[in-house]
ZAMARGU-4260 file (C-alpha; in steps of 0.2 Angstrom, whole numbers, plus 5000, padded with zeros to 4 digits):
<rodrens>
0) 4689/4397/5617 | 4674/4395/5607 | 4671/4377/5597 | 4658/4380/5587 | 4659/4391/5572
5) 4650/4408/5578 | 4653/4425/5571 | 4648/4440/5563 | 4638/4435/5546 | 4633/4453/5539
10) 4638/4469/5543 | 4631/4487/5541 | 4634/4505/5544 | 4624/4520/5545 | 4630/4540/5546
15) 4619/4555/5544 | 4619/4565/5529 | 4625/4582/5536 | 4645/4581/5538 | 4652/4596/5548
20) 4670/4601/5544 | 4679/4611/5554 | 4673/4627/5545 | 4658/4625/5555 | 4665/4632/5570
25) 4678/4643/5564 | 4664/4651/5556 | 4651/4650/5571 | 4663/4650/5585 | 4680/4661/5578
30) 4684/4663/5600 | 4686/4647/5600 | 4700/4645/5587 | 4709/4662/5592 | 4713/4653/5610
35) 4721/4638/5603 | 4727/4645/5586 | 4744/4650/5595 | 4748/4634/5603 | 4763/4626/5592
40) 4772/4613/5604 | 4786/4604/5602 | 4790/4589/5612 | 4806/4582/5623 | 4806/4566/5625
45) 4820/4551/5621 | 4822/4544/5604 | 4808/4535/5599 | 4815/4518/5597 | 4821/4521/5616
50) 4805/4524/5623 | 4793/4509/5628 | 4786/4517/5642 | 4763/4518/5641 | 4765/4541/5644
55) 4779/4540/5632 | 4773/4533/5618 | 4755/4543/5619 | 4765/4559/5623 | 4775/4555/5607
60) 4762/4551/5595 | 4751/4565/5603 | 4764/4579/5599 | 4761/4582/5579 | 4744/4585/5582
65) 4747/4597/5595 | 4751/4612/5584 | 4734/4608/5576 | 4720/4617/5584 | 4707/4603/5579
70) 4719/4590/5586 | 4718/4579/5569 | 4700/4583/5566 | 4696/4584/5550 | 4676/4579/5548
75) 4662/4572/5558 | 4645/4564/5553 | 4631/4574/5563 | 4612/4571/5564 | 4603/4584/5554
80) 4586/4592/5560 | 4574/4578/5552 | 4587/4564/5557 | 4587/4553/5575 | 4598/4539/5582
85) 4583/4528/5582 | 4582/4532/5562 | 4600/4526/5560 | 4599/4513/5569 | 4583/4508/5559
90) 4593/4508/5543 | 4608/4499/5552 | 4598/4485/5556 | 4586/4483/5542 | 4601/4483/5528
95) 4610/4467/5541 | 4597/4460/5541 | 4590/4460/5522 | 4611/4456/5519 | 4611/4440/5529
100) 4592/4435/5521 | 4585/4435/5537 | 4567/4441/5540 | 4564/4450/5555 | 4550/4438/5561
105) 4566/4424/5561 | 4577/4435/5572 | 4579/4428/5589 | 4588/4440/5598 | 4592/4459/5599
110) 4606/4468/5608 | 4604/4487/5607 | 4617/4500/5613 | 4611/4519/5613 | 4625/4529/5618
115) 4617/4548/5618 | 4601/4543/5611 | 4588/4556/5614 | 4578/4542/5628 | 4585/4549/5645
120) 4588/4532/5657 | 4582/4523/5641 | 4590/4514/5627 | 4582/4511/5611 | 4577/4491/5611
125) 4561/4491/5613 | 4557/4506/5602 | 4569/4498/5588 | 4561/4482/5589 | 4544/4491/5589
130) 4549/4498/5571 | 4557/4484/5564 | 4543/4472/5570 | 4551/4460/5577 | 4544/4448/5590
135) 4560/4443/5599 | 4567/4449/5615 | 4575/4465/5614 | 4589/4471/5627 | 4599/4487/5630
140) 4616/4485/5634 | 4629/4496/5639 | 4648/4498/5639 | 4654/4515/5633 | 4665/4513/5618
145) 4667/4493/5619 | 4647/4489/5619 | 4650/4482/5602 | 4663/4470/5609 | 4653/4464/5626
150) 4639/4462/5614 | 4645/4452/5601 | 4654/4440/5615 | 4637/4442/5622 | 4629/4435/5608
155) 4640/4423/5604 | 4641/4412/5618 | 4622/4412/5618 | 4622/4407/5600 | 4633/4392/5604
160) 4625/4387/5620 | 4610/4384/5609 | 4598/4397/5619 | 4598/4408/5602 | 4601/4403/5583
165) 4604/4422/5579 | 4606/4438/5586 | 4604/4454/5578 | 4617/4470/5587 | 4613/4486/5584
170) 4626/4498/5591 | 4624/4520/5589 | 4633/4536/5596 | 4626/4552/5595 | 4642/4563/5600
175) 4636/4578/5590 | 4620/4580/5606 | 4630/4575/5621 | 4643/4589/5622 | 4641/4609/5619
180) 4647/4617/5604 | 4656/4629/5613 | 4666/4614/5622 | 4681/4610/5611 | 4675/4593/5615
185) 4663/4595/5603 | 4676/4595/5589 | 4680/4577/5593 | 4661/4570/5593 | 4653/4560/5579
190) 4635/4553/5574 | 4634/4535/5569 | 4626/4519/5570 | 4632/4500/5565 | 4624/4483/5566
195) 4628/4466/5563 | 4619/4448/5564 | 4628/4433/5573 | 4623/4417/5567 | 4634/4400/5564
200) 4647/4400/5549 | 4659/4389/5541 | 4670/4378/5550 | 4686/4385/5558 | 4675/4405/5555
205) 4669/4415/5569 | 4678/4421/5586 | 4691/4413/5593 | 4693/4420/5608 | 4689/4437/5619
210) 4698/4446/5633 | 4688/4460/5644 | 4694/4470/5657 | 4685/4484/5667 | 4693/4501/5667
215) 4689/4508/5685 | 4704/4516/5683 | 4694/4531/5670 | 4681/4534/5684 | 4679/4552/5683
220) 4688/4555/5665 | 4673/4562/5659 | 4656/4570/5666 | 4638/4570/5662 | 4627/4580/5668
225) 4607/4582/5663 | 4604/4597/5655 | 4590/4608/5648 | 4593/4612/5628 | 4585/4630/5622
230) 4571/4620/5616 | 4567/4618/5635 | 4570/4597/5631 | 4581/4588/5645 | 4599/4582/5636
235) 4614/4573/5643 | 4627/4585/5644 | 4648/4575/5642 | 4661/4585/5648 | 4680/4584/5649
240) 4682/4576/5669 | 4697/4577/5681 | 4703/4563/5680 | 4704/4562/5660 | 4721/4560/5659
245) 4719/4542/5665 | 4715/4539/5648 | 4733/4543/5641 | 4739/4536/5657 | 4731/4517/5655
250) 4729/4517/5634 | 4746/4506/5632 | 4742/4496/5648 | 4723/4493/5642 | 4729/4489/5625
255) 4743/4475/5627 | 4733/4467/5641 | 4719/4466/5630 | 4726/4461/5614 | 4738/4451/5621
260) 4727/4439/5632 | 4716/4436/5619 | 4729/4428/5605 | 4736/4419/5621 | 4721/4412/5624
265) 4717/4409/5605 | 4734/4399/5606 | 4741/4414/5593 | 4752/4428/5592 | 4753/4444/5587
270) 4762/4439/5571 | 4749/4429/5565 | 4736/4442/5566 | 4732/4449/5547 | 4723/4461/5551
275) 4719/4474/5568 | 4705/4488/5572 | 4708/4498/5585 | 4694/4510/5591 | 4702/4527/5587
280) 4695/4541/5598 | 4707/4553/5596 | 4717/4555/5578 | 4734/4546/5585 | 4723/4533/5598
285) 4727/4520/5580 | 4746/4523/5583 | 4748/4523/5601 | 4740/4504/5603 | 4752/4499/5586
290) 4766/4506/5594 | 4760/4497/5610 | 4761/4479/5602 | 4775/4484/5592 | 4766/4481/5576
295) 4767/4490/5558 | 4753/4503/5556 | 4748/4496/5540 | 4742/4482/5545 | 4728/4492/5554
300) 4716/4507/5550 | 4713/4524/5557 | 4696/4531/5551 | 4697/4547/5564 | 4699/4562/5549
305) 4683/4552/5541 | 4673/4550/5556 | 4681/4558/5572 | 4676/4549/5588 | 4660/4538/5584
310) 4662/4528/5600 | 4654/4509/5600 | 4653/4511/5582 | 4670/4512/5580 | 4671/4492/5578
315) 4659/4489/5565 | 4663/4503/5555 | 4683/4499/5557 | 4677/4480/5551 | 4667/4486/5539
320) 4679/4500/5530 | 4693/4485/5530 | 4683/4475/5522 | 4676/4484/5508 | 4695/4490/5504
325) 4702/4471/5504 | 4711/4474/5520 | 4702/4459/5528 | 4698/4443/5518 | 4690/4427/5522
330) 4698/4416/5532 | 4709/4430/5538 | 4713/4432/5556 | 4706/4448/5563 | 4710/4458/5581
335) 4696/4472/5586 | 4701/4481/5602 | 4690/4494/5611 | 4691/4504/5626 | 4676/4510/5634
340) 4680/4525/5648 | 4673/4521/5662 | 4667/4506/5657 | 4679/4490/5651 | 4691/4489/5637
345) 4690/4473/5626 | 4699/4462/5614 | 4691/4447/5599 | 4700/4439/5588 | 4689/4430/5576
350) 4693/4420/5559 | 4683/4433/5546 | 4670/4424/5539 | 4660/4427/5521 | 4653/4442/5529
355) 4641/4451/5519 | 4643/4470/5518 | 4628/4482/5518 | 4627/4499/5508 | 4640/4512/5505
360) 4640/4526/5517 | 4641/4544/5509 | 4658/4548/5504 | 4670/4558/5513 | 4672/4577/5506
365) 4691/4581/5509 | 4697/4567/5518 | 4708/4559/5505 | 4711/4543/5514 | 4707/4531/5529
370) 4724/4533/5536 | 4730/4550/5542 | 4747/4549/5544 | 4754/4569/5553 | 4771/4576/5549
375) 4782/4567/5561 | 4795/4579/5573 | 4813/4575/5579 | 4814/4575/5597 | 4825/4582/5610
380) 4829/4586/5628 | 4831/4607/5626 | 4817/4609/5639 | 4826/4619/5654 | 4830/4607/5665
385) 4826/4606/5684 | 4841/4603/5694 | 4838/4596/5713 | 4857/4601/5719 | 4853/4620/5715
390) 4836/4618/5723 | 4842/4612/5738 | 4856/4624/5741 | 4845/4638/5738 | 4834/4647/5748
395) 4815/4647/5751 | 4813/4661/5740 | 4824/4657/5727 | 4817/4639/5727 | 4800/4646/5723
400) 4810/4657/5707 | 4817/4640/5700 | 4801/4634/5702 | 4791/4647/5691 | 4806/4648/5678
405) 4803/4629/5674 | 4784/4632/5673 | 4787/4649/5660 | 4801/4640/5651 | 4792/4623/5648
410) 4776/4636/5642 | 4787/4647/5632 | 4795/4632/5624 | 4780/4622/5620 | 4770/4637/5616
415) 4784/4644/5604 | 4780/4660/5610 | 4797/4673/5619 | 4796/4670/5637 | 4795/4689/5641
420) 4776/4688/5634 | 4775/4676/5650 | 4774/4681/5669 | 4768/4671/5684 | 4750/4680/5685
425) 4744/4672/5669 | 4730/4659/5671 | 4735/4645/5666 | 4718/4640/5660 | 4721/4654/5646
430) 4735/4646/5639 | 4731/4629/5639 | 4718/4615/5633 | 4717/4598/5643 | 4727/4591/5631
435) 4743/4602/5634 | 4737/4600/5652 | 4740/4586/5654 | 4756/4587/5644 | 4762/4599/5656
440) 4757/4588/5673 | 4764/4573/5664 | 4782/4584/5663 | 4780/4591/5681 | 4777/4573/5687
445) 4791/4563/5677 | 4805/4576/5680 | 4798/4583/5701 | 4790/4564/5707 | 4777/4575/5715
450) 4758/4573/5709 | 4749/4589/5704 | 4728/4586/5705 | 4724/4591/5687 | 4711/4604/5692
455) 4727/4615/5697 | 4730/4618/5677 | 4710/4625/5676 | 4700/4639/5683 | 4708/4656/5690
460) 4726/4645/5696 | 4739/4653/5692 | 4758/4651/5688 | 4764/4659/5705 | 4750/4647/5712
465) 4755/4632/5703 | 4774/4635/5709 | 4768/4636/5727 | 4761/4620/5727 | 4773/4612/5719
470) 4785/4621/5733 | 4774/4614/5747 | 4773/4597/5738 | 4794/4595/5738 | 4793/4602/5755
475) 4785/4587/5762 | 4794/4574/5749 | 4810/4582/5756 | 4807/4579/5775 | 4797/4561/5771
480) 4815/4558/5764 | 4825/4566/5777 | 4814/4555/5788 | 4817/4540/5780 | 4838/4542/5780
485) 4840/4547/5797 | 4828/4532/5803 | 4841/4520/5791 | 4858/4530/5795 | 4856/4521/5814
490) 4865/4506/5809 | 4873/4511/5794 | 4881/4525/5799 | 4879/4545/5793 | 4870/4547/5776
495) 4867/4563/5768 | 4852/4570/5768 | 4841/4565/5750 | 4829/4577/5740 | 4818/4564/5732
500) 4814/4573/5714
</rodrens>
């Protein structure tokens, strides 16, 4: 809990002036929307007021987008040739600070984060302090997609200990760089810098209280490599890891651990809460943690379709847009959650202050509102079934038919396409993104109990070759089970034999 009344005093936002819609790569890259143009998925879940598990509601609020190839993408802020993330976050921090009155030579402090600046191994501090002539410390800091967050409770408790009356943050993601265009990654990835001054406010103003946790368990969820661009310039290059479906897998748990423990520790509840802004790195990531707390989705704002993923900006730019609609007053109590891959996810809450706002981004070209709100789909259980009795009784050769019938059914279903246009030689790779990847291991794994590394959904693995593992993993589940039931059936007499699925 924080007793002195310390918080965010101005607030400014940044994008580039070239938007990209998704004509760009229809036009540039036509290959890439002809591999995911057929995939029109349906999904089989329980009714959604049943489901509270973290994969089922993800899964749900996942499956409209899925028969969109863009995945809810709609446009994206990218730097142009002339443009830089040092120039946006120059204009960031220059309109902050004219906004709060506050000269650069009476700025104390400065917290930059660079995510995917053109420095390699450097952030932008020093060079931003350099051009904003300040003569105050200067340090990078880095979490992933909750920098904003580690920053500002950073800042704050050194505004309040008395070692700083001020400090400036100045937060940028440059996605647009990081990934290749080719990569349908790159769909996602946004340009975009914020920045805001923490000072002292009014009484009762300011945060209230914070809850940070790491998120080891996203090791690996994403790759980056160094790189040589055709201009023969080094570049870090992000790519979709193996272990990115430990994103869908902690989101809920991240979320309500996060949000949770910061309005227990504020002495709140949700309920009170007027306002929340959830980072939104994918078009349903918004829904997902308002599903998670259980709150209504109006009360919140999704900015995806305007932005896409705009990484540590996220909060400010959330904060900001809220503001400038009237979704946040003063004296209102705000919630801001981030999670930051491979990094920590965080929660604030924070009495909203008399925050100053700083110029008006460009306006968006088609997207008509903050809010994207997709056609939602009735659910059912149609998929074909696995049924363990069958599997049991049958033989070794018919076990490994059941096996690649469930796999071409579930991809004939989800795919919409006729299951004779299927056969077990297809590489899974070439009908399936991550994202239905993922889907498809999340299926295997609720209905077989069996785990199934996600690299077996990429590269030249098959369906035959998929069955066969799965064969081999029921093999072993089956004889760790028999195991365990003749080791019990010693003093509780004769027990038949259990197939763990």
């Amino acid at each position: 809990m924080i007793d002195r009344p310390v918080g965010i005093r101005s607030l400014a936002v940044s994008f580039p002036s070239q938007i990209r819609t998704n004509d760009y790569w229809i036009e540039k890259y036509p290959q890439l929307l002809a591999k995911t143009q057929p995939r029109r998925t349906r999904s089989y879940m329980p009714a959604e007021s049943t489901i509270d598990n973290g994969l089922d509601i993800w899964s749900q609020e996942v499956a409209p987008y899925l028969s969109d190839p863009f995945r809810g993408n709609v446009e994206r802020r990218v730097l142009g040739a002339d443009e830089s993330a040092l120039m946006l976050e120059y204009r960031a921090a220059r309109d902050a600070l004219e906004r709060a009155n506050l000269s650069p030579d009476r700025v104390e402090l400065t917290i930059v984060t660079s995510l995917f600046c053109e420095q390699i191994g450097l952030g932008n501090a020093a060079y931003l302090a350099r051009q904003l002539e300040l003569c105050c410390p200067a340090w990078n800091l880095e979490s992933t997609c909750s920098s904003a967050l580690v920053a500002l409770q950073n800042a704050c408790a050194l505004v309040q200990a008395g070692e700083y009356r001020n400090v400036l943050v100045v937060v940028s993601h440059i996605g647009s760089d990081a990934v290749d265009e080719q990569d349908t990654l790159s769909w996602s990835m946004g340009d975009g810098a914020g920045a805001f001054v923490v000072d002292a406010l009014k009484p009762s103003q300011g945060i209230i209280a914070t809850k940070i946790v790491n998120t080891v368990a996203t090791c690996d969820a994403y790759l980056h490599e160094l790189v040589i661009d055709a201009q023969g310039m080094p570049r870090m290059r992000t790519r979709t890891g193996e272990n990115a479906s430990a994103i869908a897998e902690t989101a809920v748990e991240f979320v309500r651990i996060c949000c949770e423990g910061a309005v227990a520790a504020a002495g709140l509840t949700l309920e009170q809460i007027d306002f929340f802004a959830f980072n939104t790195p994918t078009a349903w990531y918004a829904s997902v943690c308002a599903r998670a707390l259980g709150i209504d989705p109006q009360r919140t704002i999704n900015l995806y379709p305007r932005y896409a993923n705009i990484g540590p900006v996220f909060p400010v730019a959330n904060l900001y847009h809220a503001a400038l609609a009237g979704k946040i007053r003063e004296n209102d109590l705000v919630l801001v959650y981030t999670n930051g891959a491979t990094a920590t996810a965080a929660a604030t809450v924070m009495r909203w202050g008399d925050v100053v706002l700083g110029s008006l981004p460009a306006p968006a070209i088609a997207v008509t509102g903050e809010i994207h709100q997709p056609r939602k789909i009735s659910f059912s259980r149609q998929q074909a079934c696995f049924s363990s009795e069958k599997f049991v009784s049958a033989s070794p050769k018919e076990r490994r038919q059941m096996l690649e019938t469930y796999i071409l059914e579930w991809l004939a279903s989800s795919l919409q396409l006729p299951i004779t246009q299927l056969n077990s030689d297809l590489y899974l790779a070439e009908l399936l993104d991550s994202l239905m990847a993922f889907e498809l291991r999340r299926r295997i794994e609720a209905d077989l109990h069996v785990r199934v590394p996600i690299e077996r959904f990429f590269g030249e693995n098959n369906v035959a070759q998929l069955a066969e593992l799965l064969l081999n993993q029921l093999a072993l589940t089956n004889l760790i089970a028999s195991e365990s039931a003749t080791d019990t059936s010693s003093n509780q007499g004769q027990e038949r034999e259990k197939l763990s699925l």
